[in-house]
NUNU-165056 format. One record per residue (C-alpha): residue in three letters; x, y, z. Coordinates in steps of 0.001 Angstrom, whole numbers, plus 500000, padded with zeros to 6 digits. Layout:
BEGIN
+-----+--------+--------+--------+
: res :     px :     py :     pz :
+-----+--------+--------+--------+
: ALA :      X :      Y :      Z :
...
+-----+--------+--------+--------+
//
This chain:
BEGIN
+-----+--------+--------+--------+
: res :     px :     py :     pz :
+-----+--------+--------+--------+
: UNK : 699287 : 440581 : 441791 :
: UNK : 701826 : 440592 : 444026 :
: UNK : 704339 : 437573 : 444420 :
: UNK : 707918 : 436805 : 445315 :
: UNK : 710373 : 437310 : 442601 :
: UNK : 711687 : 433549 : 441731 :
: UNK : 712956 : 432091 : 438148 :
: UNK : 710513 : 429003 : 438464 :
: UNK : 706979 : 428349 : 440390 :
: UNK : 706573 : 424394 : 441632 :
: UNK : 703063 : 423135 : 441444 :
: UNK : 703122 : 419825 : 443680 :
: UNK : 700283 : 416959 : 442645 :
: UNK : 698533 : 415219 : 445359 :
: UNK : 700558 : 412046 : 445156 :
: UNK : 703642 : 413702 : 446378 :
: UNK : 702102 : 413998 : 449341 :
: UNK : 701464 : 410296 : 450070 :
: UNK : 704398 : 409206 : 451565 :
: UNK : 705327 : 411865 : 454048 :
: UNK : 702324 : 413161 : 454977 :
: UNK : 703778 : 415296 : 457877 :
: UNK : 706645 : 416699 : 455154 :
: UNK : 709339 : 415440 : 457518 :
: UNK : 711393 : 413529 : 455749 :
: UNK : 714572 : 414471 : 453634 :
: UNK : 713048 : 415311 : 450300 :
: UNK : 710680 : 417932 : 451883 :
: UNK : 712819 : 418950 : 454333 :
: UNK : 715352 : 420136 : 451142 :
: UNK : 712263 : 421403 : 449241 :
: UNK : 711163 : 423446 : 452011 :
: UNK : 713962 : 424858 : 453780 :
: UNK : 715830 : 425715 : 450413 :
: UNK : 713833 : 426318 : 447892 :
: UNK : 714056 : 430390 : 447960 :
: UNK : 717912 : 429487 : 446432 :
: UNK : 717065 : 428027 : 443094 :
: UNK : 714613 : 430615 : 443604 :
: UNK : 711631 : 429392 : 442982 :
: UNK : 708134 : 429530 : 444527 :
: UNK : 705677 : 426666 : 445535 :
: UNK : 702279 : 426479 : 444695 :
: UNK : 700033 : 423685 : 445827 :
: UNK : 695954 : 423775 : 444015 :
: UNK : 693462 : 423710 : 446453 :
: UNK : 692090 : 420462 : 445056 :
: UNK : 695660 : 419342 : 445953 :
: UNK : 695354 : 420134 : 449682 :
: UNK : 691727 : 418279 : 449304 :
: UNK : 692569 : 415459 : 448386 :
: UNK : 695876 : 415191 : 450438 :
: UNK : 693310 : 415236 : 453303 :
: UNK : 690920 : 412955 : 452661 :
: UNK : 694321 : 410432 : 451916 :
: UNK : 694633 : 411450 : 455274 :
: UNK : 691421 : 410406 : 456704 :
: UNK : 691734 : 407099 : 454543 :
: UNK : 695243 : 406171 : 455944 :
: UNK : 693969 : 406957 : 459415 :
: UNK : 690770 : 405529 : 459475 :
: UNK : 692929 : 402391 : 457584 :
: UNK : 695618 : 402093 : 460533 :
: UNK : 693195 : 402628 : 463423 :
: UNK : 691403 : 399758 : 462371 :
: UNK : 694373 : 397779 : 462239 :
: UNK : 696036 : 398628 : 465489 :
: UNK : 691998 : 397839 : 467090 :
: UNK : 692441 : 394198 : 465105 :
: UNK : 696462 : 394123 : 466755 :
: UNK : 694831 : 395216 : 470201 :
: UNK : 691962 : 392260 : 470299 :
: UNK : 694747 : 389898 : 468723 :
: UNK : 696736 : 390473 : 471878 :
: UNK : 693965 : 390737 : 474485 :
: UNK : 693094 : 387017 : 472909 :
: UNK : 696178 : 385357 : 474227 :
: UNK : 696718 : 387372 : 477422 :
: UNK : 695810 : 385718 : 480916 :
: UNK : 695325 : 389224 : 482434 :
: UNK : 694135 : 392051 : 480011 :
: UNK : 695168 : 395533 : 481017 :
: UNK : 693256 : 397458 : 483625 :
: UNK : 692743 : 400069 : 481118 :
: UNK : 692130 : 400214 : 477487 :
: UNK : 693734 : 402686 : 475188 :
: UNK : 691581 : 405462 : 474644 :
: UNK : 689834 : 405764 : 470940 :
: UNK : 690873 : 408265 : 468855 :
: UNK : 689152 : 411248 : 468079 :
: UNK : 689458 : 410989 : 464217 :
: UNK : 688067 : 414373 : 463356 :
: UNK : 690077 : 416150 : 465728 :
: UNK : 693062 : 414255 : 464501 :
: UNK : 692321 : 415102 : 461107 :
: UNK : 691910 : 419113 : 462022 :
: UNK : 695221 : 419041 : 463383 :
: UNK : 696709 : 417461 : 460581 :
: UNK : 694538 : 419798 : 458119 :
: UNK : 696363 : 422746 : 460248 :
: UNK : 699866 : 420990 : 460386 :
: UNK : 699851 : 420878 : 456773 :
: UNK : 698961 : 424430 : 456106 :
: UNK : 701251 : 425925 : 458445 :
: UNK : 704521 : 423872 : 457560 :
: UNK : 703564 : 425251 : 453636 :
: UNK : 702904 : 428349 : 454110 :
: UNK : 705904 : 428707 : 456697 :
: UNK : 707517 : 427874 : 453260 :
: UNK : 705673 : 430725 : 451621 :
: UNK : 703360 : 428392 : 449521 :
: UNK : 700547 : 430085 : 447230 :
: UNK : 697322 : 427914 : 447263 :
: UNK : 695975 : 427991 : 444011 :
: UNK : 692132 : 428335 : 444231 :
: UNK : 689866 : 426327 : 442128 :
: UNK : 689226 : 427306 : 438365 :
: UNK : 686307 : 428848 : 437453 :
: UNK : 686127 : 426762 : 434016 :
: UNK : 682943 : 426528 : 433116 :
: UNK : 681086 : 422703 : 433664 :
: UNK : 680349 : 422112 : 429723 :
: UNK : 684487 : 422801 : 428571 :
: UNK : 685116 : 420788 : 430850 :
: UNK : 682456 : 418154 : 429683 :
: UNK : 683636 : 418404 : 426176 :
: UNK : 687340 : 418121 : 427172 :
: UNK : 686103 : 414891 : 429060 :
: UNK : 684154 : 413335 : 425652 :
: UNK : 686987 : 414086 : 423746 :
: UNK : 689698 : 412292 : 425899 :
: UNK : 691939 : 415054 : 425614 :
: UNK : 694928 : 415082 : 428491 :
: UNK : 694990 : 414910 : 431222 :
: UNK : 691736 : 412767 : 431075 :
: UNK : 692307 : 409577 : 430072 :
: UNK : 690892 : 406978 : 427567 :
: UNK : 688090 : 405574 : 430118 :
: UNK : 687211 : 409606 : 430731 :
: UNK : 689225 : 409520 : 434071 :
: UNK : 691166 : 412619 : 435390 :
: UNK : 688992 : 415630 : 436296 :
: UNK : 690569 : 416172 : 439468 :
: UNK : 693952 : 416203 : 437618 :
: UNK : 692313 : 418602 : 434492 :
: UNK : 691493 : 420808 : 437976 :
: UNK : 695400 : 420954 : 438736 :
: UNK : 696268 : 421638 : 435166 :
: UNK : 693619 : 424557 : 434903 :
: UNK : 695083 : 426148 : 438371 :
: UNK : 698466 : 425396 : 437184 :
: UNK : 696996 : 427155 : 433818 :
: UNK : 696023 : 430470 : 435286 :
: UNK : 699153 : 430775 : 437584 :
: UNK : 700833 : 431184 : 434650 :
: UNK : 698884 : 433992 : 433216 :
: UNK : 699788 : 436338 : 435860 :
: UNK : 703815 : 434772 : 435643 :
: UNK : 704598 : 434687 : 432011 :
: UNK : 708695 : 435043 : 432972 :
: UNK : 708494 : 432221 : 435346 :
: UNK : 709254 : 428638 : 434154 :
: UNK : 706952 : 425894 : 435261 :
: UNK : 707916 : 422904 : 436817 :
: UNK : 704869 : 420143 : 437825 :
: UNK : 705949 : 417478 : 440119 :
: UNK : 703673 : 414435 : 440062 :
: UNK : 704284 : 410524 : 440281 :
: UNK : 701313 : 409987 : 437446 :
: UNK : 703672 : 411396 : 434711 :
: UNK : 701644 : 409576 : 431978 :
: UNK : 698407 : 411472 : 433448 :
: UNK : 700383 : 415002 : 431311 :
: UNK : 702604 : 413712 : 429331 :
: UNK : 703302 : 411958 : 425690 :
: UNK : 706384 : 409927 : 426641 :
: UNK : 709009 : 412090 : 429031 :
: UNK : 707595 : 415526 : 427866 :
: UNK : 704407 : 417796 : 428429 :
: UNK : 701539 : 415895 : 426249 :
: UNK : 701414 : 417880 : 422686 :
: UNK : 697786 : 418448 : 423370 :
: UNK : 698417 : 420354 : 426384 :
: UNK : 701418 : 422381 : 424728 :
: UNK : 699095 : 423635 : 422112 :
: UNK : 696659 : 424791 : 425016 :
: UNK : 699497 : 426660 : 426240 :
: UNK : 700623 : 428084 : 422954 :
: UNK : 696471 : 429521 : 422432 :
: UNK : 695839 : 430984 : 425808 :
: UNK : 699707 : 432140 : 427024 :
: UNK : 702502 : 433340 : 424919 :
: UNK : 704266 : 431180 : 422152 :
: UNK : 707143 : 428830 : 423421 :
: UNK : 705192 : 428602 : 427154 :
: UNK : 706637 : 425455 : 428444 :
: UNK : 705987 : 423226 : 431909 :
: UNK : 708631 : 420712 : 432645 :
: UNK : 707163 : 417799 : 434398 :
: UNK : 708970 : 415915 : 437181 :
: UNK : 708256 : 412575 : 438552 :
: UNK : 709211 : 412745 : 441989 :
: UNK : 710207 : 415680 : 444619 :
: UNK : 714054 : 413837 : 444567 :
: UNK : 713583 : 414484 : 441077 :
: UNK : 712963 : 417983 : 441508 :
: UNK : 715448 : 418711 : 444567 :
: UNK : 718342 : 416816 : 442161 :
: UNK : 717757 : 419403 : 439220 :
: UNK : 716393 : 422594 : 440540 :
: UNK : 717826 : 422497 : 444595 :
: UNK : 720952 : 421037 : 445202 :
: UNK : 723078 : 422165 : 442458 :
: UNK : 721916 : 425767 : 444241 :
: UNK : 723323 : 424604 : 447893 :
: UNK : 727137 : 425790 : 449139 :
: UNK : 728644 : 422830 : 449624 :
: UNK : 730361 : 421993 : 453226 :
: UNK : 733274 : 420167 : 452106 :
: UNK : 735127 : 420415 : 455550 :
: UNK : 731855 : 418548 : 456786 :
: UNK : 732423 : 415624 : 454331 :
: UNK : 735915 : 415477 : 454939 :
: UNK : 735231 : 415093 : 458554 :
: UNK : 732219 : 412857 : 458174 :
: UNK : 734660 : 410776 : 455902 :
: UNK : 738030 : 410658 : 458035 :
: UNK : 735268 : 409912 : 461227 :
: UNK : 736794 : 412948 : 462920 :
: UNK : 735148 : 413504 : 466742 :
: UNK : 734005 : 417209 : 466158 :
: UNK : 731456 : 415399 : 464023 :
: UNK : 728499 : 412550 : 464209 :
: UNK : 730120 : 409350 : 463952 :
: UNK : 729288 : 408113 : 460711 :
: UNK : 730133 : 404664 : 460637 :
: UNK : 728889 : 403815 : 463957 :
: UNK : 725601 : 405535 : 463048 :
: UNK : 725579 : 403329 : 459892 :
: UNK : 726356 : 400265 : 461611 :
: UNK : 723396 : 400850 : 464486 :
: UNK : 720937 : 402669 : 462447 :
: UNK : 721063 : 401709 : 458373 :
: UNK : 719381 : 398067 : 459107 :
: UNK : 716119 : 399823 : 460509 :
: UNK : 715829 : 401721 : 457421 :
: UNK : 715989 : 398856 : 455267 :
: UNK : 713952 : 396463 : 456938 :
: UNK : 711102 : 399408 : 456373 :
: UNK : 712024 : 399570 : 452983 :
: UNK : 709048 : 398373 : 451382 :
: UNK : 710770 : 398139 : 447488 :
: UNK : 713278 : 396328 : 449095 :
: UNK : 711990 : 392912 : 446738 :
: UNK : 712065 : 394957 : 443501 :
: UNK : 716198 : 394706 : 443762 :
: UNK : 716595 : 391594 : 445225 :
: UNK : 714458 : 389533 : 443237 :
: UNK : 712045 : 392105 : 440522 :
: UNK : 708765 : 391848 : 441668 :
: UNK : 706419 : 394347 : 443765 :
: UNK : 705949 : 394717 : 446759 :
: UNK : 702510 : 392677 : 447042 :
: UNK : 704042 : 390075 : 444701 :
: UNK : 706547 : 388547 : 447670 :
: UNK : 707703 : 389916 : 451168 :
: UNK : 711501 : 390606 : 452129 :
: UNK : 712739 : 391726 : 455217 :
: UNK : 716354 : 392426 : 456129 :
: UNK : 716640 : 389665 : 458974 :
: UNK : 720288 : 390438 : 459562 :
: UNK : 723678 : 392605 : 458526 :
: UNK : 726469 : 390683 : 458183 :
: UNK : 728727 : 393148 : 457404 :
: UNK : 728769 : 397096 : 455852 :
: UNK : 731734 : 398260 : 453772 :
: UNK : 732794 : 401168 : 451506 :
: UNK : 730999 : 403735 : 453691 :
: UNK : 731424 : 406939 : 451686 :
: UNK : 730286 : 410613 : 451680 :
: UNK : 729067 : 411580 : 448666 :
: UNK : 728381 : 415149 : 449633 :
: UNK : 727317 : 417816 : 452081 :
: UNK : 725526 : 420356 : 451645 :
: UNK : 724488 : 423917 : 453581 :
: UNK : 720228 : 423879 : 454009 :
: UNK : 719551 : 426271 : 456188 :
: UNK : 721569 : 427991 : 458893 :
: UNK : 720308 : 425154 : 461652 :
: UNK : 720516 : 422422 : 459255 :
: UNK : 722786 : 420331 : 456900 :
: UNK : 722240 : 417579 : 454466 :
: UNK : 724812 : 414513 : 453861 :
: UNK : 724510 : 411813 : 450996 :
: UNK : 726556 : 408922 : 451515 :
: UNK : 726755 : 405250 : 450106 :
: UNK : 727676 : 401709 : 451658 :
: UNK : 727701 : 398582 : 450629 :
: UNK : 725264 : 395917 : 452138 :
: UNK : 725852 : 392538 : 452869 :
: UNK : 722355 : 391051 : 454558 :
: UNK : 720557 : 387706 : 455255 :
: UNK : 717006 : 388204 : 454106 :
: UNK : 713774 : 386411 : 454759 :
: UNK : 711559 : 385869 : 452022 :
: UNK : 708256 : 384442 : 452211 :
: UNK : 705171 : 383828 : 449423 :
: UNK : 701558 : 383257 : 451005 :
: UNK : 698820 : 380981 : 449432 :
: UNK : 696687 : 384221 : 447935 :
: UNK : 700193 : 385668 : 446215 :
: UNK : 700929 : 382220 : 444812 :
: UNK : 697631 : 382010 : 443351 :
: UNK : 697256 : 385789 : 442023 :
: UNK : 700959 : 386172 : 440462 :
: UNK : 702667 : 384589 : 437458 :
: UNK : 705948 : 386091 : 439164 :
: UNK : 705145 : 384575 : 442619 :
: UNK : 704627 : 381246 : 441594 :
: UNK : 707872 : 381268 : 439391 :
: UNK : 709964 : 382860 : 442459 :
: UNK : 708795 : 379698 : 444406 :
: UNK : 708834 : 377545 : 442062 :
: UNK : 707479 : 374614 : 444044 :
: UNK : 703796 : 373759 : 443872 :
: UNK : 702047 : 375389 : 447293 :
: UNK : 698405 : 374944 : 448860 :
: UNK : 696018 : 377969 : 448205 :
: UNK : 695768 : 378301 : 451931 :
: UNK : 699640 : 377820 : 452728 :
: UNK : 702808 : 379691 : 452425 :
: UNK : 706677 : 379355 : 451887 :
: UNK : 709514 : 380944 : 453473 :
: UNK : 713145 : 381037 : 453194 :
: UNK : 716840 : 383284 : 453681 :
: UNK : 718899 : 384788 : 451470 :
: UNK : 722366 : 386385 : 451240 :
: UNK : 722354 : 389221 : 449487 :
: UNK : 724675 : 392624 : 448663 :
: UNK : 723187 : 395543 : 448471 :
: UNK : 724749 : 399054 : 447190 :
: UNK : 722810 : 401505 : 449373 :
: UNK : 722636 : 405313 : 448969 :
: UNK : 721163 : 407024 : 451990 :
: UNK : 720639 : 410770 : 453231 :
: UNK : 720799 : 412375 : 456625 :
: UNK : 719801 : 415998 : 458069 :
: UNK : 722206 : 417271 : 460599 :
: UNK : 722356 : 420244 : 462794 :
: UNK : 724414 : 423010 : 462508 :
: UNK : 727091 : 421301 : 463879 :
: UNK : 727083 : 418097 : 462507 :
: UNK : 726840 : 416037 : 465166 :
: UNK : 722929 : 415166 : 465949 :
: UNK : 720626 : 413276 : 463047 :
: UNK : 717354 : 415103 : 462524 :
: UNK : 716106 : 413049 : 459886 :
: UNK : 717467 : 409538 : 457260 :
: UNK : 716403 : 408098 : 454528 :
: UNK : 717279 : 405536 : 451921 :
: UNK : 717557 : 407365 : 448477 :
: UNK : 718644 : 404520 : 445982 :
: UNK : 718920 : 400435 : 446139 :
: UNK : 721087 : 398572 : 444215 :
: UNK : 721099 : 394832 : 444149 :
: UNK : 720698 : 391709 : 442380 :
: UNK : 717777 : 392109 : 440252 :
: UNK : 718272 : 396220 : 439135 :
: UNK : 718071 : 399181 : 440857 :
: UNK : 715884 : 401615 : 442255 :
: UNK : 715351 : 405148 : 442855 :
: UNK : 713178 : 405259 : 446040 :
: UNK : 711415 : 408319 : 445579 :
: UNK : 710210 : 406918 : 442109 :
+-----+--------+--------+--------+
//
C-alpha cells in the first residue's frame, strides 16, 4: 500500500466536524495547512464523512425553517411586504455542494478515506450483546464500533505509525483519560504487542500537542504585533472593534460567568467597557501565505442575562440563578458587570497585516474557565 511517510495517522470522529462544518475556522485551518510538519497523515472513515453530511442536511433543513418562521415574523408587521420573495433553497443542491466542498478541502490536505469494514454482521452482534467498547451499556455505538474497526485496519498496514483518535465522545473509547482496556487487548490480539491509540478530545487538543510545538515561530511578528508597530495589523484597534462580536456569539459564554449550560440561562455581551492587558502570546509560521497569532486580553463587559418560564421550570440551576419565584409562561432579565480573561486566535497573511480568520480559544471568568474547543 502506498502512503505518505508520517510518524502519526489522525483519524477525526464525526463530532469534530460539527462546529465548522466548512473547516474554516482556526483549529482546521492549523490542522490542515500544517499538519505534513508534525508529520502526520489524516484519515477520516467513510461512515465519518456520512454522517458529517446528513448533520449537514439536519442543520440546514433546521435553519431554513427558521429563517422561513423570521421571514413570515417580519412580513406580519410590515405595511408593505417586498415585491419579491427570497427564492427557496434548493436543499439537495446545497447539500451536493457541501458534500463536494468537504471532500475537496480534505483531500487538498491529502486525507485517506477509510472505507467501511468488512466485519462480519454476527461479531459485530456479539460485540453489541456483550457491551464491549465502544458500545455502550444500553447497546448504543455501532456507528462508533464502525470508526474503531476502520481505525483498526489502518493500522494493520501502518504498524510504525502512532495513532491518534480525535473525538469529543471520549467516554465512547475510553476507561477514564486512556484507550478503554477492552479495546487495548483487541489491539494487543490482532496487531503487534504494545500497539497503542492516544485519544484526543478536541482538534485544539490535537493542534496543542502534535502541531504547534512543530511550527517556526515568528517572533519579529509578535514583537511587532505587541509594540503595535505600522508594518503590521493593528492589534489593539482590531481588538477593540472586533473581540465584542466574538463574544456575544460565544454560546459557553454562561458556563464562566455564572456555571450553567447554555440552555440553562442566556448571556449576551451587551457592552465593553473597557479591554486591558492585550498581549501576544505567540506567532507562529502556517503556511507560506498564512500566519497564526494567540493573544490574551482582559474583559471588562455589561452582560444581559435573562431566564424564560420553560428554563425556570426544567432546571434546578435556573431557578436558583433567579432566585425569585417566576410564572411558567414569563421570564426575567437583568445586567451584569463582569471581567473576563479572554484568549483568542487570529490567521494572518503573509504579511501580517489582513485577518483571514478569529476565534475565541479559552474564557476565564467568574464561575471557572473554559476551553472552547472542549
Amino acid at each position: 500500500m502506498c502512503r505518505v511517510d508520517a510518524d502519526v495517522f489522525v483519524v477525526l470522529d464525526t463530532n469534530i466536524f460539527y462546529r465548522d462544518f466548512l473547516l474554516r475556522g482556526n483549529a482546521f485551518r492549523i490542522l490542515l495547512e500544517s499538519i505534513h510538519f508534525v508529520p502526520a497523515r489524516l484519515c477520516v472513515p467513510e461512515v465519518v464523512l456520512d454522517e458529517t453530511l446528513a448533520k449537514y442536511r439536519e442543520a440546514l433543513t433546521e435553519r431554513v425553517s427558521a429563517d422561513a418562521k423570521a421571514q413570515r415574523r417580519l412580513r406580519d408587521i410590515l405595511v408593505r411586504s417586498p415585491a419579491t420573495q427570497p427564492t427557496p433553497l434548493d436543499e439537495e443542491e446545497v447539500v451536493g455542494a457541501y458534500e463536494a466542498h468537504l471532500k475537496a478541502r480534505l483531500t487538498e490536505a491529502g486525507t485517506k478515506f477509510l472505507p467501511y469494514p468488512k466485519d462480519l454482521h454476527e461479531d459485530v452482534v456479539k460485540r453489541e450483546l456483550l457491551r464491549s467498547k465502544p458500545f455502550d451499556g444500553q447497546g448504543r455505538g455501532y456507528r462508533d464500533y464502525l470508526i474503531w474497526a476502520s481505525l483498526r485496519t489502518e493500522m494493520y498496514y501502518a504498524p510504525e505509525e502512532a495513532v491518534v483518535l480525535v473525538t469529543a465522545n471520549t467516554r465512547d473509547f475510553c476507561d477514564g483519560d486512556a484507550l478503554a482496556a477492552s479495546l487495548r487487548d483487541e489491539l494487543d490480539r490482532y496487531h503487534h504487542p504494545g500497539a497503542q491509540v492516544a485519544v484526543v478530545a478536541s482538534l485544539e487538543a490535537f493542534n496543542d500537542a502534535y502541531v504547534l510545538p512543530k511550527l517556526e515561530r515568528r517572533e519579529t511578528l509578535r514583537t511587532a504585533l505587541q509594540a503595535g508597530g505600522g508594518s503590521t495589523l493593528d492589534l489593539h484597534a482590531w481588538t477593540v472593534s472586533r473581540l465584542p462580536a466574538l463574544l456575544r456569539d460565544e454560546d459557553y459564554l454562561i458556563y464562566v460567568t455564572h456555571g450553567l449550560e447554555p440552555e440553562q440561562a442566556s448571556v449576551h455581551v451587551s457592552a465593553v467597557d473597557a479591554i486591558d492587558d492585550l498581549s501576544v502570546i505567540d506567532a507562529k509560521a502556517l503556511s507560506p501565505t498564512q500566519q497564526l497569532v494567540i493573544a490574551s486580553a482582559r474583559v471588562s463587559a455589561v452582560l444581559s442575562v435573562e431566564v424564560d418560564g420553560d428554563q425556570y421550570e426544567r432546571f434546578e440551576e435556573s431557578r436558583r440563578l433567579l432566585g425569585d419565584s417566576l410564572e411558567p409562561s414569563g421570564s426575567a432579565s437583568w445586567y451584569e458587570r463582569v471581567e473576563l480573561d479572554v484568549r483568542f486566535s487570529l490567521v494572518l497573511d503573509a504579511n501580517g497585516k489582513d485577518v483571514v480568520s478569529a476565534e475565541i480559544d479559552a474564557l476565564e471568568g467568574p464561575a471557572g474557565s473554559l476551553r472552547v474547543g472542549d
